[in-house]
VOGU-3710 file (C-alpha; in Angstrom, 3 decimals, decimal comma):
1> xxxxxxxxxx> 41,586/-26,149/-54,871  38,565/-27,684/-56,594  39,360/-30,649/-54,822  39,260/-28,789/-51,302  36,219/-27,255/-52,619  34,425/-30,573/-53,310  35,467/-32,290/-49,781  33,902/-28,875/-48,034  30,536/-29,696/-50,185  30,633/-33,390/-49,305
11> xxxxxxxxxx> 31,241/-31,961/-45,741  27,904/-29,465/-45,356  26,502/-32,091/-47,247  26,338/-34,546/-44,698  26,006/-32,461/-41,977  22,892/-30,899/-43,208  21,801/-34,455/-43,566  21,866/-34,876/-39,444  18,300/-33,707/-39,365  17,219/-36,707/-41,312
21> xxxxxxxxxx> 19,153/-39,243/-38,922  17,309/-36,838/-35,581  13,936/-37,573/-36,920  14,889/-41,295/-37,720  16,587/-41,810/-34,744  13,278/-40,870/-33,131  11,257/-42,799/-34,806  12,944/-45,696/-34,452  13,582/-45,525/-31,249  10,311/-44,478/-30,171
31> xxxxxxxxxx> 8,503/-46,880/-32,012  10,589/-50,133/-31,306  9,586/-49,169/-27,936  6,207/-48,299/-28,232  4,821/-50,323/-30,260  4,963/-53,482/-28,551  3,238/-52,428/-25,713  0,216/-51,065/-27,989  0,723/-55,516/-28,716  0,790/-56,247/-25,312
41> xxxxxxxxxx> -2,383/-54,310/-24,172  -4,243/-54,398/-27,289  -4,646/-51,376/-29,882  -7,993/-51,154/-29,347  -7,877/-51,638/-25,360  -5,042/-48,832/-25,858  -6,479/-46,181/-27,656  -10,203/-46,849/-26,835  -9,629/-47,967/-23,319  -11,308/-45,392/-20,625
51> xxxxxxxxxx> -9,592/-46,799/-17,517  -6,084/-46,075/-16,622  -4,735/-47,916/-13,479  -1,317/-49,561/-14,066  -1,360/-51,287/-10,369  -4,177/-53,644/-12,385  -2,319/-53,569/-15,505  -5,387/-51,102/-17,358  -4,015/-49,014/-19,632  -6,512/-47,215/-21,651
61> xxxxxxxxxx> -5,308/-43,738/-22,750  -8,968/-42,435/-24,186  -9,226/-40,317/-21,565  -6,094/-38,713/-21,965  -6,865/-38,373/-25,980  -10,062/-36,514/-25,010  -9,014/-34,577/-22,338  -5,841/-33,499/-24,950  -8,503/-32,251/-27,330  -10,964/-30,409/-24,897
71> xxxxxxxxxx> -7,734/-28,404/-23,723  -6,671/-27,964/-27,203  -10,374/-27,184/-28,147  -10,883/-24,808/-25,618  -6,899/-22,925/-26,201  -8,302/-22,525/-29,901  -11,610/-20,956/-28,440  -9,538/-18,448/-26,447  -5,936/-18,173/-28,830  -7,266/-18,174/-32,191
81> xxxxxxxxxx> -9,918/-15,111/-32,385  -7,573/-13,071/-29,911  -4,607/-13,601/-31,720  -6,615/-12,832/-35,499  -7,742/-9,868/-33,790  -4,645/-8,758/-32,624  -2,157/-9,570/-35,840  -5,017/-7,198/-37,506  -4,606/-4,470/-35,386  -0,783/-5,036/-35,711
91> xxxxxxxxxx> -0,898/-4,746/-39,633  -3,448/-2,514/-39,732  -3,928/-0,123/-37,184  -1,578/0,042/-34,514  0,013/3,818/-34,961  3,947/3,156/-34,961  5,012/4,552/-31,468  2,641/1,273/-30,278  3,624/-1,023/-32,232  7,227/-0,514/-31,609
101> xxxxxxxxxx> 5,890/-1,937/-28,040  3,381/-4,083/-28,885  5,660/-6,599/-31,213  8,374/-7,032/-28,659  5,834/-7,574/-26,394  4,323/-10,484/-28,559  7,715/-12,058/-29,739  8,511/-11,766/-25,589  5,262/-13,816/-24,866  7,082/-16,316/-26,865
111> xxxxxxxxxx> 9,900/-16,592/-25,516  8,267/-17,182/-21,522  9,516/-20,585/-20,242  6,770/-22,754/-20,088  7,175/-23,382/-16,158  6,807/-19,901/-15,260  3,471/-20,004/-17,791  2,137/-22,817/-15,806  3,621/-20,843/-12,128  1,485/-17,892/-12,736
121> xxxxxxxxxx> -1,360/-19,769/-13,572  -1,281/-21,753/-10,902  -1,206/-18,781/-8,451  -3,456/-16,378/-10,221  -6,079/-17,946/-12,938  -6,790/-20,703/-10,618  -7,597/-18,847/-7,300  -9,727/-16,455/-9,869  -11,727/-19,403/-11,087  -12,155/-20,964/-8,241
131> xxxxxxxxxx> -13,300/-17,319/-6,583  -15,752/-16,617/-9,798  -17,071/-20,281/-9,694  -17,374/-19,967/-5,944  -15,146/-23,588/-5,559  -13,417/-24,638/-2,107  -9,380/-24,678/-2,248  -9,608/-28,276/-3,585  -11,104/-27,197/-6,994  -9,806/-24,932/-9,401
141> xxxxxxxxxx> -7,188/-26,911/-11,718  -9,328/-27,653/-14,543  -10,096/-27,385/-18,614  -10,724/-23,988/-18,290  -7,696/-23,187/-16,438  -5,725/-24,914/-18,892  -7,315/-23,954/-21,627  -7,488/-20,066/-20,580  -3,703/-20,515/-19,902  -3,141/-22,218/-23,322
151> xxxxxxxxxx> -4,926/-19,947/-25,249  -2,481/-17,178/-23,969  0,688/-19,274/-24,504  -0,072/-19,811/-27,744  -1,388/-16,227/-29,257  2,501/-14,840/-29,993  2,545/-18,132/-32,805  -0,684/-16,998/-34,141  -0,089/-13,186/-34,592  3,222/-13,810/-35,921
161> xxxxxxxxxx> 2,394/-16,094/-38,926  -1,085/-14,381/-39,144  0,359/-10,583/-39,449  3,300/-11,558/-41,592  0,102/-13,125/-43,771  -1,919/-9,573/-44,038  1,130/-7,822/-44,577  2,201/-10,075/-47,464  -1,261/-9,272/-49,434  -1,090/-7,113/-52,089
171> xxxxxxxxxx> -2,353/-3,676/-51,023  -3,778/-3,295/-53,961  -7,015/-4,854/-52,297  -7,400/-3,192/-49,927  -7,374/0,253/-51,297  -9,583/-1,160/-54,421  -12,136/-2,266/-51,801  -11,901/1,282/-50,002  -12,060/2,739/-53,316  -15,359/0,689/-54,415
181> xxxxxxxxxx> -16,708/2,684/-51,311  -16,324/-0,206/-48,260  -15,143/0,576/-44,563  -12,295/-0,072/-43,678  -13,417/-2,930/-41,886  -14,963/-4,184/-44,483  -11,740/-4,229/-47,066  -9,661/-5,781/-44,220  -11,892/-8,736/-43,126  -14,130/-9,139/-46,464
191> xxxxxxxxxx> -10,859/-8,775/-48,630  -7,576/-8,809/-47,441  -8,294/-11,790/-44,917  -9,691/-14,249/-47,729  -6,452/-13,615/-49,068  -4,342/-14,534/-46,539  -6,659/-17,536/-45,237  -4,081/-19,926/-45,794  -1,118/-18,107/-43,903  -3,540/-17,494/-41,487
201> xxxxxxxxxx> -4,697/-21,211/-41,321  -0,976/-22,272/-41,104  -0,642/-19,716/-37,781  -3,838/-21,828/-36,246  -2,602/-25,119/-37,496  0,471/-24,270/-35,482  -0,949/-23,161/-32,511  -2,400/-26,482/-32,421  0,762/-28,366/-32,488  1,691/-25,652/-29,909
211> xxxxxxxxxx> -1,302/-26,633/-27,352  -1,248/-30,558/-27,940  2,204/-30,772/-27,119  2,611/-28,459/-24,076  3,542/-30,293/-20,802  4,487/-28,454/-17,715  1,926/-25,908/-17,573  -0,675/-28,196/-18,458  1,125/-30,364/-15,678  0,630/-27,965/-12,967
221> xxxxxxxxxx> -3,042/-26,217/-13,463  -4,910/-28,727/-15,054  -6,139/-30,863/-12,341  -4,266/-34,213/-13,750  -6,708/-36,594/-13,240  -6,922/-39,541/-15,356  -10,793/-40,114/-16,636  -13,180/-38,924/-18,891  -13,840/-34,919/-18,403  -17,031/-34,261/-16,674
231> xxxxxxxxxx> -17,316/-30,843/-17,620  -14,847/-27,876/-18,267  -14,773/-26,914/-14,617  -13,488/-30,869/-13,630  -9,838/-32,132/-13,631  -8,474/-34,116/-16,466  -5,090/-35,450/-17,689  -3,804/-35,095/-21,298  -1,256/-37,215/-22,893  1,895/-35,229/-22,328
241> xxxxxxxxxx> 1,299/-34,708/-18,945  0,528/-38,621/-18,457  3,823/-39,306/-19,358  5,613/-36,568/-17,397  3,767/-37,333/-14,344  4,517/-41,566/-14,085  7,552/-42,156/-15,696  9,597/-41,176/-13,292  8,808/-44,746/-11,419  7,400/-46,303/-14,127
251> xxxxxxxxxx> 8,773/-50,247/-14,656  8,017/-53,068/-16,845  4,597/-52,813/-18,780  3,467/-49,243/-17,618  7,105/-48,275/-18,764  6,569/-49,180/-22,038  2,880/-47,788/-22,134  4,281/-44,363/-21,421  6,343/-44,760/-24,335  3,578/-45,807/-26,408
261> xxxxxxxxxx> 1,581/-42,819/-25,461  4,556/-40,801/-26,760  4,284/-42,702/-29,843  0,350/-41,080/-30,074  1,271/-38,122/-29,391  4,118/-37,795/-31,907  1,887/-39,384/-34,478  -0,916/-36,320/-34,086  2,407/-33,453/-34,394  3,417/-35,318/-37,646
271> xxxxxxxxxx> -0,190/-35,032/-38,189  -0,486/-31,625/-37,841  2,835/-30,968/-39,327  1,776/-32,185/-42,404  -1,322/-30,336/-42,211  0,894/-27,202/-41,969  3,081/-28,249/-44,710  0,134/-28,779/-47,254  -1,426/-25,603/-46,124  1,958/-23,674/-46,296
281> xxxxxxxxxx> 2,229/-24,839/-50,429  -1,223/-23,690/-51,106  -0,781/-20,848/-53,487  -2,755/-17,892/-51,862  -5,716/-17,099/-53,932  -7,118/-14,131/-52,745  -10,031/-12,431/-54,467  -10,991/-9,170/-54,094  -14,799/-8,891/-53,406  -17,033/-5,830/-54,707
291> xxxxxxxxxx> -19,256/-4,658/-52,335  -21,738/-1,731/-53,167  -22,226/-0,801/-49,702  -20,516/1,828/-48,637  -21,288/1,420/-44,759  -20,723/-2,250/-43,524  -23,149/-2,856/-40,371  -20,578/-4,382/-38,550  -17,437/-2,272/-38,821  -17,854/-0,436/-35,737
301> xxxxxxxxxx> -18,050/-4,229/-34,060  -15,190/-5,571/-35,549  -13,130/-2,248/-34,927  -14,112/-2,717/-30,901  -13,219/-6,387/-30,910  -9,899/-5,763/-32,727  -9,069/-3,129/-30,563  -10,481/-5,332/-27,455  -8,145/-8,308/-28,440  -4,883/-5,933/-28,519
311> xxxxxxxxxx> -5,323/-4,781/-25,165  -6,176/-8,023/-23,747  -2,648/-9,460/-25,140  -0,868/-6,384/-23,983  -2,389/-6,353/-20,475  -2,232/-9,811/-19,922  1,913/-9,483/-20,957  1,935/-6,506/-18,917  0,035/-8,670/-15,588  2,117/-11,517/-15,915
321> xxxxxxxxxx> 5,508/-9,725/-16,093  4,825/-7,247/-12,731  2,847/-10,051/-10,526  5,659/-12,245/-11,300  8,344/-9,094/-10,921  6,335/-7,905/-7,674  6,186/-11,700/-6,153  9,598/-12,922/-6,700  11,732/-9,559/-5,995  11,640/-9,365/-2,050
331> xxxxxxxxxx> 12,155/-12,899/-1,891  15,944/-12,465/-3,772  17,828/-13,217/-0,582  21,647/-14,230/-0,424  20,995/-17,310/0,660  19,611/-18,256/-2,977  23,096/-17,979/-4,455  25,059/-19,999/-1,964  27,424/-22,311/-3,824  25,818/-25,607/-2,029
341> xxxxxxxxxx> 21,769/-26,190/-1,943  20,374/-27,529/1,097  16,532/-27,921/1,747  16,685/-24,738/3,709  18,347/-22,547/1,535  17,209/-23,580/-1,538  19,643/-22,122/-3,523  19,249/-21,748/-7,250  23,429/-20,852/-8,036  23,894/-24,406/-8,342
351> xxxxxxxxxx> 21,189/-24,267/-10,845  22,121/-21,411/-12,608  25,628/-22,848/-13,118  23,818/-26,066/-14,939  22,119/-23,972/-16,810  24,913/-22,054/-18,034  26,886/-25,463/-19,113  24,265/-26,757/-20,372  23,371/-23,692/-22,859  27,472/-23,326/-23,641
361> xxxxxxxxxx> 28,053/-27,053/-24,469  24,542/-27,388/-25,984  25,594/-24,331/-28,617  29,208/-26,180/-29,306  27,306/-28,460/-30,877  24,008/-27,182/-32,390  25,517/-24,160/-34,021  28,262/-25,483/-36,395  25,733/-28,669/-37,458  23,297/-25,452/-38,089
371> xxxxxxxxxx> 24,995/-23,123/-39,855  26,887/-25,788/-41,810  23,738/-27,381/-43,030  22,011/-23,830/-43,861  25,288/-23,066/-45,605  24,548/-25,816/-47,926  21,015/-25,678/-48,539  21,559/-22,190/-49,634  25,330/-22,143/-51,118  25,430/-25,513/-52,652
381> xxxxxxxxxx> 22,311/-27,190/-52,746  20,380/-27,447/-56,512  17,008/-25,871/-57,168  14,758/-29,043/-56,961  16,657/-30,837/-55,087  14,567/-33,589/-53,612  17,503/-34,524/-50,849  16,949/-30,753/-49,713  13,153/-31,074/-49,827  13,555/-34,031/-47,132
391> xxxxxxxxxx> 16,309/-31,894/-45,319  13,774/-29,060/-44,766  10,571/-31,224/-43,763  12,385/-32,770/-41,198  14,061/-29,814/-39,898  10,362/-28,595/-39,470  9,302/-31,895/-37,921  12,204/-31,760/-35,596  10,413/-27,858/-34,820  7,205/-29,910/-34,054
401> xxxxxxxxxx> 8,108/-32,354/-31,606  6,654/-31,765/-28,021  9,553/-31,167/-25,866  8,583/-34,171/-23,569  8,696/-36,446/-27,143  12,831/-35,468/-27,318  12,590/-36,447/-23,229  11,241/-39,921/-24,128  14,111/-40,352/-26,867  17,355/-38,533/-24,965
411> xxxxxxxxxx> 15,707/-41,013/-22,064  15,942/-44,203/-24,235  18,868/-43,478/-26,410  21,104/-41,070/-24,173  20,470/-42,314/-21,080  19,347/-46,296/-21,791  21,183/-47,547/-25,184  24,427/-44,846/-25,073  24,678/-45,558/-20,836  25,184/-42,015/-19,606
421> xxxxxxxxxx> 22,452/-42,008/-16,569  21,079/-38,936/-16,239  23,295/-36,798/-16,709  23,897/-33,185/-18,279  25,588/-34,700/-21,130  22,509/-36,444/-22,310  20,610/-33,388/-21,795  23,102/-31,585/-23,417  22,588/-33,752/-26,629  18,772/-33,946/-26,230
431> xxxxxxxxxx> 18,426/-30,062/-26,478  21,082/-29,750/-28,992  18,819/-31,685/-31,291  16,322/-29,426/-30,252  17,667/-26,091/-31,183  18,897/-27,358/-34,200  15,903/-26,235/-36,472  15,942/-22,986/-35,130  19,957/-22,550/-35,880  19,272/-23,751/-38,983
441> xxxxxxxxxx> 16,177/-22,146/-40,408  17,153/-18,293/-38,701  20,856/-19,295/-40,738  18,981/-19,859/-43,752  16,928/-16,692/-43,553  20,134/-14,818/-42,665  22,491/-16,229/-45,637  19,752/-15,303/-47,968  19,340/-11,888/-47,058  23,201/-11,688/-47,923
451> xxxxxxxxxx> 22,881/-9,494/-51,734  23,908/-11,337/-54,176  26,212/-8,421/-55,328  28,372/-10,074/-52,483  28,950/-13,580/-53,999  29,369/-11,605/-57,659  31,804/-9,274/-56,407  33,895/-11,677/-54,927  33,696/-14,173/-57,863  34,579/-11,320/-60,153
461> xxxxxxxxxx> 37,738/-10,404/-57,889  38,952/-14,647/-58,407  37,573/-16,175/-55,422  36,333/-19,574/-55,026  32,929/-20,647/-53,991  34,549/-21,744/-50,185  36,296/-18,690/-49,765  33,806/-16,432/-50,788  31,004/-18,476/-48,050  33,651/-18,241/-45,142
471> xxxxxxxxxx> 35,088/-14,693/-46,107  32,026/-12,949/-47,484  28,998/-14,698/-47,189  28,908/-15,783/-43,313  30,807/-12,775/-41,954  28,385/-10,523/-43,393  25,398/-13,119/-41,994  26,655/-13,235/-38,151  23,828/-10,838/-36,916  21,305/-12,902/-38,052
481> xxxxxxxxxx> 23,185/-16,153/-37,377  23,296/-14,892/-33,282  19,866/-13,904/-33,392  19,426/-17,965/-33,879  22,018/-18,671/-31,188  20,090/-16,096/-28,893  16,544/-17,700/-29,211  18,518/-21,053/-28,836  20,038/-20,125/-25,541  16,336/-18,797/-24,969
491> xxxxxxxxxx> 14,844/-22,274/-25,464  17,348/-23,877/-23,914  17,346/-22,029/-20,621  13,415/-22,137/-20,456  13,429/-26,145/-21,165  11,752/-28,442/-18,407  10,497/-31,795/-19,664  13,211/-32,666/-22,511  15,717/-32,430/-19,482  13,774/-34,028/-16,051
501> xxxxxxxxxx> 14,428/-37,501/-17,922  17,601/-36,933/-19,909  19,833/-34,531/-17,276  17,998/-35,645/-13,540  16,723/-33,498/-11,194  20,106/-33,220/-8,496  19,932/-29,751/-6,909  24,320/-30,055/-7,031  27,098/-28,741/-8,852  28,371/-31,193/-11,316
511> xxxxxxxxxx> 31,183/-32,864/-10,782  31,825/-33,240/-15,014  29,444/-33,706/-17,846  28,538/-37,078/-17,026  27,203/-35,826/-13,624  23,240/-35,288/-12,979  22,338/-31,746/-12,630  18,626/-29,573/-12,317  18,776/-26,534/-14,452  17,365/-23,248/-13,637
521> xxxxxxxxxx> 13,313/-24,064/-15,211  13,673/-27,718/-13,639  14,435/-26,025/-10,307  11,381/-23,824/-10,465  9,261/-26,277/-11,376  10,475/-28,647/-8,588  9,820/-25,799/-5,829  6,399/-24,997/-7,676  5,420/-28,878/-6,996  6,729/-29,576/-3,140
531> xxxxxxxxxx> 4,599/-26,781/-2,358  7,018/-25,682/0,355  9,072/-22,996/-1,210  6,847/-20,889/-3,393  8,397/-17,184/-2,748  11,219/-18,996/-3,755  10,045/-20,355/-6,569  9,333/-16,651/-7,242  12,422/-15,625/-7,141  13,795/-18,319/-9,602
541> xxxxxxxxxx> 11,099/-16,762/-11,948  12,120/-13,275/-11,621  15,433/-14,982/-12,762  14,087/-16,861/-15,481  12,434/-13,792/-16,697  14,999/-11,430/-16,727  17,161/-13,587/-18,348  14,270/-14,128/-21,528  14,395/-9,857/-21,430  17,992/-9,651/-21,644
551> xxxxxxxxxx> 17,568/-12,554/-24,805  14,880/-10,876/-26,240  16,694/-7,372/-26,107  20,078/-8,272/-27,448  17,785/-10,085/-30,352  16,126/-7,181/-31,136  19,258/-4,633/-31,570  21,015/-7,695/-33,255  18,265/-8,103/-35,973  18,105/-3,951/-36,361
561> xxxxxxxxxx> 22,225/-3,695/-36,728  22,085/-6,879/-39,263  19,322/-5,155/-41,415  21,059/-1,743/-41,496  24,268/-3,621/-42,017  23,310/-5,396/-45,126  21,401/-2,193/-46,310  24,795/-0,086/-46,319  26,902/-3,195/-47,750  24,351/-3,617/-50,657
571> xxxxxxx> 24,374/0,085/-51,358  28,604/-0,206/-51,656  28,415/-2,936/-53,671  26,158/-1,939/-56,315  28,112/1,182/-56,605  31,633/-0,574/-57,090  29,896/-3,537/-59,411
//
């Protein structure tokens, strides 16, 4: 038995030790690639170099760094108050009829493809800028656009970690402040925020990584033009969409400079993912300030812009999901689910099947490396392990990674060095590694809300450590262990970039798993581009939608069953132990 037991350890062991090989697989791969080029060229020619024309073998990416950081600039301008705002009136005011709305609502923001992010604002924030701005139809796609857009797309990371942050201060200052004879705006943003400042921070610090490495709605409203911005109502290209945009016929040298701009762009998210990690050890020091005054001048101000910024986020939810709804509806014809696509049908059933092979073989694998590699971090692992402090940064690295950065590497391994093509096997394995954080970490989170009155009870009655992990432990974890598998199927059925290199773009059904095939998100965003089909691209995001609802739903009632579940089960427990 304690042999059995010891082969099972070695076992989650080495499994959990998969996310180390991901992120070194990446590297490597990435930079054996990319770094020659950066040789090639020239670092500084590279990296400082303001003209990009491959066809004369120029291949400065300068622009693309600036433009990157004017979008990113701009989404903090718009995210990061909003989303402050917001997580305060969450924690703070929101009676609980609303917010019983109003948090759904967020966590659904999150869970939007991408594509359909970038559809809508391609058909609604840049006709309204180019109607405020009074532009001709030419004009429109532009840092504001794209920073307006990102802004939005990024405000359900920033109230999450930035409400969970106000909530997890001791109340204790804000009822001293009230009590010293402060407003209640005053105790909340003189107090209780300096406490949370560096949960908060990690929220913006997020965001960030959020902004820099979004592709395909930065690919379709921001204008995508290659040279140094001229102003936030001129075109510009930023480094993901650089490489989503040439590599499709990219040979030779520009090949290899595409991969090298991957290389800068995964060198700012491990930037900013150590940032995060720094910021996320900080030990909160909050202070509670005296104040004397018992009216704070600006209360009333801060109460209307709190306010103000949760209404904006709920509208904007609220606008998105009907003009979408309202757009795409009347164009569901039958002739979008014919078995066979043709360029006048369009059909997206081909699509959806993809989609649906790609999400069941892509959870075959993810889910048992996940849960076996949270079961050991949490079951087996030793407090201080160093091995498990490695396991977890890179698990939050792999988080990190721009989607079009696992593209690059399911292109060159998958595709190139393993010799599958495109085909939905390599995207299979490219968004496997992808969900993989998220199976583990929501795992984690699960098998640590399991009491330990569990483990004791069963030790007590003779069992094992192996039997009392597959009999008590992960049975009693399976609600929150499917709310991971449900935002996994979420991510993987709203995933564009990862899978135009890795799986193709073939509008067919696939013949096996070796075959090319377009998913549901690549199919929108391939009618969004021709230009010729847009009510039904419509349609395919009415799909796309509905199916993030039904995720987001079944999430929802999972996480409420799981927390009464383990409520009742703890309550049994301590009564028999």
């Amino acid at each position: 038995m304690k042999r059995k037991e010891k082969v099972f350890e070695i076992i989650f062991l080495l499994v959990a030790c998969i996310s180390i090989v991901a992120v070194a697989m990446i590297c490597i791969f990435l930079f054996a690639n990319g770094i020659p080029a950066m040789g090639k060229i020239g670092l500084g020619k590279f990296l400082g170099g303001q003209v990009w024309k491959p066809g004369n073998d120029k291949y400065g990416i300068f622009p693309m760094i600036i433009g990157s950081l004017y979008i990113t600039g701009g989404a903090i301008v718009v995210g990061v108050p909003i989303g402050i705002f917001t997580a305060v009136f969450l924690a703070k005011y929101c009676p609980e009829g609303l917010y019983k709305i109003m948090k759904p609502a967020t966590e659904l923001l999150a869970g939007i493809p991408s594509v359909v992010y970038g559809f809508f604002g391609l058909m609604v924030i840049v006709p309204a800028v180019r109607m405020i701005f009074g532009m001709d139809n030419t004009d429109g796609m532009s840092i504001l656009t794209a920073s307006f857009l990102l802004g939005i797309m990024i405000l359900p990371t920033i109230i999450g970690v930035t409400e969970t942050s106000i909530r997890s201060v001791n109340n204790a200052y804000f009822e001293g402040a009230l009590a010293l004879g402060a407003t209640k705006e005053a105790s909340i943003f003189r107090c209780v925020i300096p406490a949370a400042k560096s949960g908060i921070l990690a929220g913006v610090v997020l965001g960030i990584g959020r902004a820099i490495g979004e592709t395909m709605a930065v690919v379709m409203i921001a204008g995508n033009q290659p040279r140094m911005p001229q102003g936030i109502l001129q075109g510009v290209r930023t480094l993901t969409t650089n490489v989503v945009l040439e590599m499709g016929y990219a040979t030779g040298l520009h090949r290899e400079a595409l991969i090298a701009t991957g290389v800068v762009l995964f060198v700012f998210i491990l930037i900013i993912n150590l940032a995060f990690s720094i910021m996320k050890g900080k030990r909160r020091e909050g202070v509670m300030k005296k104040t004397k005054k018992k009216i704070y001048a600006g209360s009333l101000i801060l109460k209307i812009l709190v306010i103000l910024a949760a209404v904006f986020t709920l509208v904007m939810l609220g606008y998105l999901i009907v003009y979408i709804l309202a757009k795409g509806i009347p164009h569901l014809t039958p002739s979008l689910f014919s078995i066979h696509y043709d360029s006048d049908n369009v059909s997206m059933l081909p699509s959806i099947i993809n989609t649906l092979i790609m999400i069941g073989v892509a959870l075959l694998i993810a889910v048992p490396v996940g849960v076996f590699s949270a079961v050991y971090l949490t079951e087996y692992a030793k407090k201080g392990n160093k091995l498990v402090k490695v396991i977890r940064t890179t698990a939050e690295t792999l988080t990190g990674i721009p989607s079009i950065v696992y593209g690059l590497f399911g292109m060159l391994f998958f595709v190139t060095a393993c010799h599958m093509s495109y085909s939905l096997m390599a995207g299979i394995l490219t968004v496997a590694i992808m969900v993989l954080p998220t199976v583990l970490r929501t795992t984690e989170e699960a098998l640590l809300a399991v009491p330990d009155s569990f483990r004791e009870g069963s030790f007590g009655l003779g069992a094992g450590k192996l039997r009392t992990v597959f009999r008590i432990v992960l049975p009693s974890a399976i609600p929150g262990i499917l709310s991971g598998v449900i935002l996994s199927t979420g991510r993987i059925a709203g995933e564009t970039a990862a899978l135009i290199y890795t799986a193709g773009t073939m509008a067919t059904l696939p013949k096996n798993l070796l075959s090319s095939g377009r998913t549901l998100a690549v199919h929108m965003y391939v009618l969004s581009q021709e230009g010729l089909h847009t009510d039904q691209a419509f349609a395919t995001a009415v799909i796309l939608l509905v199916m993030v609802l039904l995720i987001n739903i079944l999430s929802s009632v999972i996480a409420k069953k799981n927390a009464e579940r383990l409520k009742g089960y703890d309550r049994h427990c301590k009564k028999i132990f």
